[in-house]
C-alpha positions as CSV (number, residue, x, y, z in Angstrom):
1,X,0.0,0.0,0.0
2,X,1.8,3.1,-0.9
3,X,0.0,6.2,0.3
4,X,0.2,10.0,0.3
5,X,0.1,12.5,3.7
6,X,0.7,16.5,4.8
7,X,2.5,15.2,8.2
8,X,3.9,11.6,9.4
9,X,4.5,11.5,13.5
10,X,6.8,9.0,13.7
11,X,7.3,7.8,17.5
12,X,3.9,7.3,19.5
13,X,4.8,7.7,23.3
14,X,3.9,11.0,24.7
15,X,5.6,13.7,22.6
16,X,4.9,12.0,19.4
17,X,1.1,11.5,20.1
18,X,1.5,15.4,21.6
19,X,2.6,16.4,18.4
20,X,0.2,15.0,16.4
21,X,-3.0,16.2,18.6
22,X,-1.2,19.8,18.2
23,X,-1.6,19.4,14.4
24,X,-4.9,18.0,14.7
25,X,-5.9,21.0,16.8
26,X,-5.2,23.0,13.8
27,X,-7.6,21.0,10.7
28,X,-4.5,18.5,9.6
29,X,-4.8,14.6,10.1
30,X,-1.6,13.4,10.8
31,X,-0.8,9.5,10.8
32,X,1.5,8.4,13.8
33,X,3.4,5.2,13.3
34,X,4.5,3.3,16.5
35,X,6.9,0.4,16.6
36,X,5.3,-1.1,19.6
37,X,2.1,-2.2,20.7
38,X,0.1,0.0,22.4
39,X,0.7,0.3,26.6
40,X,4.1,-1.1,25.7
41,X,6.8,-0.2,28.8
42,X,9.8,-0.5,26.0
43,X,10.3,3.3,26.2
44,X,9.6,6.0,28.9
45,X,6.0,6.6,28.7
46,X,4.4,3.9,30.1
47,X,3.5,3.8,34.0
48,X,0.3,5.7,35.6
49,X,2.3,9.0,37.1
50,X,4.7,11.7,36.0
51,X,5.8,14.4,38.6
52,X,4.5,17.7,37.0
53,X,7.0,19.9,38.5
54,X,7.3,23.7,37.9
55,X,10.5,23.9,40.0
56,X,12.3,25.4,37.4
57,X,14.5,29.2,36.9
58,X,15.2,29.4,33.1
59,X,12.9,31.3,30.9
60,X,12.8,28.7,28.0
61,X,12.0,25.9,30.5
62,X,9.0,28.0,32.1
63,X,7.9,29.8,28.6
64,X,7.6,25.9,27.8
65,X,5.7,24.9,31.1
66,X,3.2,27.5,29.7
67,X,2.5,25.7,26.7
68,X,2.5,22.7,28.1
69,X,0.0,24.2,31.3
70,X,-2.9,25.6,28.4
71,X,-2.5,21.8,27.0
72,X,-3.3,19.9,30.0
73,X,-6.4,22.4,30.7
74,X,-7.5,21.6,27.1
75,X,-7.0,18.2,27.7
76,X,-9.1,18.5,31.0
77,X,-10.2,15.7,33.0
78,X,-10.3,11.7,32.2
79,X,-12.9,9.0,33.6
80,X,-14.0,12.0,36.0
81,X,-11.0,13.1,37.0
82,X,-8.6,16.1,36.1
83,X,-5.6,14.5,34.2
84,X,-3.3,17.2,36.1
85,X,-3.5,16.1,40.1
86,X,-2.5,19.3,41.7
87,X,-1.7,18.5,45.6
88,X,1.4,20.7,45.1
89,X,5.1,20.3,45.2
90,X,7.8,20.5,47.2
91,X,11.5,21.7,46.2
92,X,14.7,21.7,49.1
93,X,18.6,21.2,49.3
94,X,21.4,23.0,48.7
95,X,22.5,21.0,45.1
96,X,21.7,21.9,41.5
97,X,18.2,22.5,40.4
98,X,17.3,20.8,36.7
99,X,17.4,22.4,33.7
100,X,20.3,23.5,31.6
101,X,21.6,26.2,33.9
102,X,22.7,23.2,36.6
103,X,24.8,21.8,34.3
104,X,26.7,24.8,33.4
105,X,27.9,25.4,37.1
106,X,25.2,28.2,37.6
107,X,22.2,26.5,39.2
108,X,19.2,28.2,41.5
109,X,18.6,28.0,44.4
110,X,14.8,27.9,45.8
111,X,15.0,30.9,46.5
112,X,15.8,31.9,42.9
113,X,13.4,29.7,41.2
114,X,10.6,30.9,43.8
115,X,11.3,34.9,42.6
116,X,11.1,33.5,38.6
117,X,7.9,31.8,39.6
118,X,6.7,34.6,41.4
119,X,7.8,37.5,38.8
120,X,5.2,34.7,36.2
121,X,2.4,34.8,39.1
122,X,2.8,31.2,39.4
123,X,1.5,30.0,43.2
124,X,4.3,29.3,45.4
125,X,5.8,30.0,48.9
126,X,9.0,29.3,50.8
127,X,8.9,27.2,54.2
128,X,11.4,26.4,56.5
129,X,12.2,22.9,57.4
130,X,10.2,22.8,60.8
131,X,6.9,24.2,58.6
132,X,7.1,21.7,55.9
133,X,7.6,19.0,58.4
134,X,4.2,19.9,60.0
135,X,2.2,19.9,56.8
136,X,4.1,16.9,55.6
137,X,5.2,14.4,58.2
138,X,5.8,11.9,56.2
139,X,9.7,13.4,55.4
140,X,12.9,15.9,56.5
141,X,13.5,18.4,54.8
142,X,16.4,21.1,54.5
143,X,16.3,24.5,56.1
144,X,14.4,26.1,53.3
145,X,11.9,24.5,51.1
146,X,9.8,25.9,48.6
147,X,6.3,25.1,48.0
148,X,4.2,25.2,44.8
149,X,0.7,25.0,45.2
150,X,0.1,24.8,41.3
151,X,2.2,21.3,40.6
152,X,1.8,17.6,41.7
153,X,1.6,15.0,39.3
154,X,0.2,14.3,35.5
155,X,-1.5,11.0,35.2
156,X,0.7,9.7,32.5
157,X,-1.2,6.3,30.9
158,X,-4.3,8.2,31.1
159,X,-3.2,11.0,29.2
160,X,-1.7,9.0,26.1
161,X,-5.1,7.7,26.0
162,X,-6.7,11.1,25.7
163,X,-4.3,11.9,23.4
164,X,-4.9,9.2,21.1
165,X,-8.9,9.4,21.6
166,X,-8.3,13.5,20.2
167,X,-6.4,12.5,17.3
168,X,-8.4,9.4,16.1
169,X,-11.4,12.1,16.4
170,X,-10.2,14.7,14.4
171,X,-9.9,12.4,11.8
172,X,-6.2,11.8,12.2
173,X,-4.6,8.0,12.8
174,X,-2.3,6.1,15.6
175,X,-1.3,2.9,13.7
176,X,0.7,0.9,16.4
177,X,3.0,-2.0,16.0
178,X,4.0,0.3,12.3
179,X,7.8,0.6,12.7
180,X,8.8,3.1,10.3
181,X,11.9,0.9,8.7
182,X,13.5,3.5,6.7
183,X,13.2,7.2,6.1
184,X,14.6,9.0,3.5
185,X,14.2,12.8,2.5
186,X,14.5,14.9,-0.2
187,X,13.6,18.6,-1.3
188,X,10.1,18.0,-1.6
189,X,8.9,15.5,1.0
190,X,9.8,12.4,2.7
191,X,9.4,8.6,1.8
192,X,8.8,6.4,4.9
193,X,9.1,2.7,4.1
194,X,7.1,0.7,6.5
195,X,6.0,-3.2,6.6
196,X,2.6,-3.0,5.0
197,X,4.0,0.0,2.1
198,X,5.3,3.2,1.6
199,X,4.0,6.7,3.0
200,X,5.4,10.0,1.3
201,X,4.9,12.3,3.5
202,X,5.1,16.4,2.8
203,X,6.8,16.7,6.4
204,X,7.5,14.0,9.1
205,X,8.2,14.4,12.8
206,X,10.9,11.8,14.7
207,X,10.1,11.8,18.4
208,X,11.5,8.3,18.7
209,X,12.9,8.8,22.5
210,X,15.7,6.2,22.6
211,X,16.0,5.7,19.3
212,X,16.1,9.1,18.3
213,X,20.1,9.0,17.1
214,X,19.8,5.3,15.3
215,X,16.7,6.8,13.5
216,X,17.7,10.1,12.8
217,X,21.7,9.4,11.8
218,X,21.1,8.3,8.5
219,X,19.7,11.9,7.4
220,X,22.8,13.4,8.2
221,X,21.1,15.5,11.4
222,X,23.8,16.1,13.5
223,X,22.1,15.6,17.0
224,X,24.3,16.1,20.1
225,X,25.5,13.1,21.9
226,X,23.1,11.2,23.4
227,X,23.0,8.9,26.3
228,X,20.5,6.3,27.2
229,X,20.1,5.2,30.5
230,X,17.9,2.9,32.0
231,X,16.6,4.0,35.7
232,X,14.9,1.9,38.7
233,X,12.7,4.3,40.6
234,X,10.5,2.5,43.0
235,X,7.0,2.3,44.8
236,X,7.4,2.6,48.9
237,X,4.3,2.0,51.0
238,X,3.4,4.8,53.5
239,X,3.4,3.6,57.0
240,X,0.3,5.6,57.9
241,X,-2.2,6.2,54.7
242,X,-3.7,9.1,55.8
243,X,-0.9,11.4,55.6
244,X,-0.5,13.5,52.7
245,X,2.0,13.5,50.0
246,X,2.7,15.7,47.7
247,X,5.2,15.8,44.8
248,X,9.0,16.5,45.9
249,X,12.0,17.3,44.5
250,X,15.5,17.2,46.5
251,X,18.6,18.7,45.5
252,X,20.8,16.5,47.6
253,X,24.2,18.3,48.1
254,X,27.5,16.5,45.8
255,X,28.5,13.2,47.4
256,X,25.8,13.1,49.4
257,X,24.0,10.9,47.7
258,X,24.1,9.4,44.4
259,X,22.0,12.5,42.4
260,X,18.9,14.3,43.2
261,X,15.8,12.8,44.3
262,X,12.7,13.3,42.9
263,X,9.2,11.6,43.5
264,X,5.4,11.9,43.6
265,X,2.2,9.5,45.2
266,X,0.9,6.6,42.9
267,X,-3.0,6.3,44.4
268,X,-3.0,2.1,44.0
269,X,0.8,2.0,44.3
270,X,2.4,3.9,46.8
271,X,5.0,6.9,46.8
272,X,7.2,6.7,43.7
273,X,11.2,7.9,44.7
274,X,13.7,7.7,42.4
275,X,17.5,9.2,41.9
276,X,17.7,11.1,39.0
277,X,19.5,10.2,36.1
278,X,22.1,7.6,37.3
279,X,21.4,4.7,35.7
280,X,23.4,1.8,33.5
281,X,23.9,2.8,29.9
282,X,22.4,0.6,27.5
283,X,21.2,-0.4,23.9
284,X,17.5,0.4,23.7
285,X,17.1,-2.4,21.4
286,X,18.9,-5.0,24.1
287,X,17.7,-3.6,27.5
288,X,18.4,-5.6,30.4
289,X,15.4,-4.7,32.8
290,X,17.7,-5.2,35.9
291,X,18.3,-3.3,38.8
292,X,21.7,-1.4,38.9
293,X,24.2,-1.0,42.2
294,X,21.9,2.5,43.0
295,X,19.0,0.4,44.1
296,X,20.1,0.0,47.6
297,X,21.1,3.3,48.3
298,X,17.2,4.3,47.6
299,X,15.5,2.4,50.6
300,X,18.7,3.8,52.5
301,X,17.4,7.8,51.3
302,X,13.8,6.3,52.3
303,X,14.8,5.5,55.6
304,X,16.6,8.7,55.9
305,X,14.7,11.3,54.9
306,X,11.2,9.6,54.2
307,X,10.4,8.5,57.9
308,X,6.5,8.0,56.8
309,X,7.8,5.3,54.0
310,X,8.8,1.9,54.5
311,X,11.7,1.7,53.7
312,X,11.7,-2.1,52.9
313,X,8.6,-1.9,50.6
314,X,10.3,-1.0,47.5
315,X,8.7,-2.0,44.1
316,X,11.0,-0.9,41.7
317,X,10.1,0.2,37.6
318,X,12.3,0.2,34.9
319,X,12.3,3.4,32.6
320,X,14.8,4.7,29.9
321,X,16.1,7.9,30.0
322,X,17.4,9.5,26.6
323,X,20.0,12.8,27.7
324,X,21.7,15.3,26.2
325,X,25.3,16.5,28.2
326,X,23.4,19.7,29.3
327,X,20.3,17.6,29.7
328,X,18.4,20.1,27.7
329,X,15.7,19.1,25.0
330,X,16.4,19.1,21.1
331,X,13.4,20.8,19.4
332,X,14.3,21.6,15.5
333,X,13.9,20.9,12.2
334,X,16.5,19.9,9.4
335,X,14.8,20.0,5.7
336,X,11.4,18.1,5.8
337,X,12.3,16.1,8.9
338,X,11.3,17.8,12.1
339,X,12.5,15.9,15.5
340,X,12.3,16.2,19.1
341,X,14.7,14.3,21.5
342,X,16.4,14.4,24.8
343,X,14.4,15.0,27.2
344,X,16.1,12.8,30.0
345,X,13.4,12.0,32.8
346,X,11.9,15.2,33.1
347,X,9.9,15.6,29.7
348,X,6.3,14.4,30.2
349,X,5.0,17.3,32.3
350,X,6.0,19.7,28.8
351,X,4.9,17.2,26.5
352,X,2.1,19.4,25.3
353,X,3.8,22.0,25.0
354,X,6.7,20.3,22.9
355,X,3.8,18.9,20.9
356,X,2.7,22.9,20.5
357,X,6.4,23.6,19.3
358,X,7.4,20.6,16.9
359,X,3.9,21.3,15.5
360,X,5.1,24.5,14.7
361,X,8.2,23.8,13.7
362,X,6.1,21.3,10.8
363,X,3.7,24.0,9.9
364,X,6.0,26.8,9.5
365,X,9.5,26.3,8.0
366,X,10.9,29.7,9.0
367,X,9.2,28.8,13.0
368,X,12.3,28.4,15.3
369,X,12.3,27.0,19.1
370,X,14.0,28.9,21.4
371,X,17.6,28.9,21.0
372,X,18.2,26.7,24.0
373,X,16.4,23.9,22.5
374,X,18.0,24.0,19.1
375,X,20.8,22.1,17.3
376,X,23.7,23.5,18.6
């Protein structure tokens, strides 16, 4: 079957399928073609939460957070309830904050990421230790912690659903277990081979998350370096169920523990902690699904700073991260071939707004992400 489309999404986890509602939004029918079946856990979609943390100090990060914020709210609410859980988040320590500006020896504090949140009129306070404790018994904090009200945690399986539901309605397609098996472009489209035929395609989009420098090598794109990791947060039962959680971040100071710790409550599952972004290197296509040495040390930061887990409860996941050096996001376009990649563990909370920007990146040729997010 050879067949003829404005826009291919090639990739159908959460920025893929983001993508493609984005075009939908605005009259065109995109197709997405997935490798895997659908509710596979080969990638880093899968699983029911996502921390949505607005813990962040860079402009580009927080201009992105507002796309992504008006695409939850359009996105509303699934099986009667809001796909955005907003118990609020917690942010301490004295290390470096995400985003690109940690990486570069210049990362905020919470104090500074609670003025940039401020200066946008985005809810949030700073606590000390003692206060937070009080509200949340369940864990230590740091001397100073800031809270944010307007964060908590995106229900992530839900939301590719919605996603999915929006596109197939606007008269778009997800064809899953499609692997796009070559791609080739030229000046005035793109030819995407696939099992059942051939799709030319006017424009496509490669959000392919582990895959992305395998898939997109061959067109001569010159992505950064990218690393894939696979991490082993895990599920911890609260020792008393009616405490409240909300969603955390911890910027654990260097050498005191293996990387920042990040987390979020699971209703059904328990409290998800994981470190961020230390995990075994590996070949997407031969992934082990084992634990790595860091596993250990996570019930040990449980029993340390988590007093209302138990600490001997862990469930761990397996999940892939796919990371640039600075850990920032890759959002551009090269000829007819527009990607998005990168976006090591803390991606799904802006995945509508990526969606928003790689959309216009494949409606507009002269449209440009910002400059932090493009090929370098």
């Amino acid at each position: 079957m050879d067949e003829r489309a404005p826009f291919v999404v090639i990739g159908g986890g959460v920025m893929g399928l983001s993508t493609a509602w984005a075009l939908s939004r605005r009259g065109e029918r995109p197709i997405v073609l997935e490798r895997f079946a659908r509710g596979h856990a080969q990638g880093a979609s899968h699983g029911a939460t996502r921390n949505f943390n607005n813990a962040y100090a860079d402009e580009h990060y927080l201009d992105l957070l507002a796309r992504a914020r008006e695409g939850w709210d359009a996105l509303g609410s699934v099986g009667g309830e809001p796909l955005l859980r907003l118990h609020g988040l917690v942010s301490h320590g004295s290390g470096a904050a995400l985003g690109s500006a940690a990486k570069e020896g210049a990362a905020p504090g919470v104090a500074a990421i609670h003025a940039q949140l401020h200066d946008r009129g985005i809810p949030a306070e700073l606590l000390d230790g003692t206060e937070a404790a009080r509200r949340w018994p369940g864990m230590r904090f740091e001397e100073t912690v800031l809270y944010s009200p307007d964060a908590g945690v995106a229900r992530a399986a839900a939301a590719l659903g919605e996603l999915e539901r929006r596109i197939v309605e606007a008269g778009g397609e997800v064809r899953w277990q499609s692997p796009a098996l070559s791609i080739d472009q030229d000046a005035d489209g793109v030819t995407i081979r696939t099992e059942s035929g051939t799709i030319r395609a006017g424009t496509a989009v490669v959000t392919v998350g582990a895959w992305s420098s395998s898939t997109l090598g061959g067109l001569g794109i010159p992505l950064p370096a990218l690393t894939v990791t696979e991490e082993n947060p895990a599920h911890f039962t609260p020792r008393d169920p009616r405490e409240p959680w909300p969603s955390f971040n911890h910027f654990v100071a260097p050498g005191a523990w293996p990387a920042n710790v990040y987390g979020m409550p699971t209703p059904g599952e328990g409290v998800k902690v994981g470190f961020h972004a230390i995990g075994d290197e590996v070949d997407p296509d031969a992934r082990p699904f084992r634990l790595d040495k860091h596993a250990g040390l996570l019930a040990e930061y449980v029993r340390d700073w988590m007093p209302g887990l138990d600490p001997a409860s862990a469930v761990h996941l397996s999940c892939t991260y796919t990371s640039t050096r600075d850990e920032a996001f890759v959002l551009d376009r090269t000829g007819r071939v527009v990607f998005g990649a990168g976006f090591s563990g803390q991606g799904f909370k802006f995945a509508p707004g990526v969606g928003a920007v790689l959309a216009d990146l494949a409606l507009d040729p002269a449209a440009r992400a910002a400059p932090a997010f493009r090929l370098r």
